[in-house]
C-alpha positions in Angstrom: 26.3 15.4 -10.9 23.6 16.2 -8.5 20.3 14.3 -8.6 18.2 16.5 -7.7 14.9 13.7 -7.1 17.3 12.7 -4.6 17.8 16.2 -2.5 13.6 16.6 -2.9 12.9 13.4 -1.2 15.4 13.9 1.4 13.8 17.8 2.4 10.2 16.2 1.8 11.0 13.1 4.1 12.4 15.8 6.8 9.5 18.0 6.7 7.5 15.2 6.8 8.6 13.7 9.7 9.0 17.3 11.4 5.3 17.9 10.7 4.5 14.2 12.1 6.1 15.0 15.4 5.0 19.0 15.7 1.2 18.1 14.5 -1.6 18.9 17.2 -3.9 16.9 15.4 -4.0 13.5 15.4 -5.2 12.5 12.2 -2.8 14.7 10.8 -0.2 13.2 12.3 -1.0 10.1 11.6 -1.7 10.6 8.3 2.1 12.5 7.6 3.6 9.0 10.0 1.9 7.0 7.0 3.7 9.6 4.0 6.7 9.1 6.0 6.8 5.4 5.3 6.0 5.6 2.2 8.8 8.2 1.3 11.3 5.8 3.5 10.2 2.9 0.9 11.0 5.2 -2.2 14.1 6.1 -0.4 15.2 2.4 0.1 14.3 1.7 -3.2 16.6 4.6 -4.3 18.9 2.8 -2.5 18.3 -0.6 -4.8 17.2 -2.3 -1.7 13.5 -3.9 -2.8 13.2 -6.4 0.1 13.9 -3.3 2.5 11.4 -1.2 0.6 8.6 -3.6 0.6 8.6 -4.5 4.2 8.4 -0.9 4.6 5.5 0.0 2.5 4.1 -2.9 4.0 4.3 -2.9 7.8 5.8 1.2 8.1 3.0 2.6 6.3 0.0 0.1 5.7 -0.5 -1.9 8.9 1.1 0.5 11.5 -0.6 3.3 10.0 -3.8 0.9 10.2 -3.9 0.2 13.5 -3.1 4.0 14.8 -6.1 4.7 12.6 -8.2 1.8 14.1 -7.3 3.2 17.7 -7.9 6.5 17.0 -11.2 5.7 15.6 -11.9 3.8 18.9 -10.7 6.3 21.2 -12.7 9.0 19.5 -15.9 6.6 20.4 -14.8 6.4 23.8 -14.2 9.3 25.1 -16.3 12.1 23.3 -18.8 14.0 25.7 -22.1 13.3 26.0 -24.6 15.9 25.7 -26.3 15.9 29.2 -29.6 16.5 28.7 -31.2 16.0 32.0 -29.1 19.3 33.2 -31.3 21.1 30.2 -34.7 23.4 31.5 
């Protein structure tokens, strides 16, 4: 019998991932690297493998995702332009 939760999850993980890698934006991409670690723990769970699916959620998706957020954040801070506004009549 087919299960057809399984065949979803498999085309949503792909497209996910896809749409990490093709993204122009980074938050979006970002954002769809998190879902993809997420998915990967439902998939490993799936799989009846907990240990595998909690160190997933837990580093793939929460801190990794974290820290791309945090450095995003800073370079955003850094390098945005400055209105000049000595060059202004």
């Amino acid at each position: 019998m087919i299960d057809w939760f399984d065949i979803l999850l498999g085309l949503t993980l792909c497209t996910c991932t896809v749409g990490s890698l093709a993204s122009r934006d980074l938050f979006r991409a970002i954002v769809l690297f998190m879902v993809v670690g997420l998915l990967m723990a439902l998939v490993w769970v799936r799989l009846q493998a907990p240990d595998l699916a909690l160190a997933e959620a837990a580093i793939g998706a929460g801190l990794t995702g974290a820290l791309l957020l945090d450095t995003l954040g800073y370079l955003r801070r850094r390098f945005t332009p400055v209105n000049d506004k000595e060059n202004e009549p």
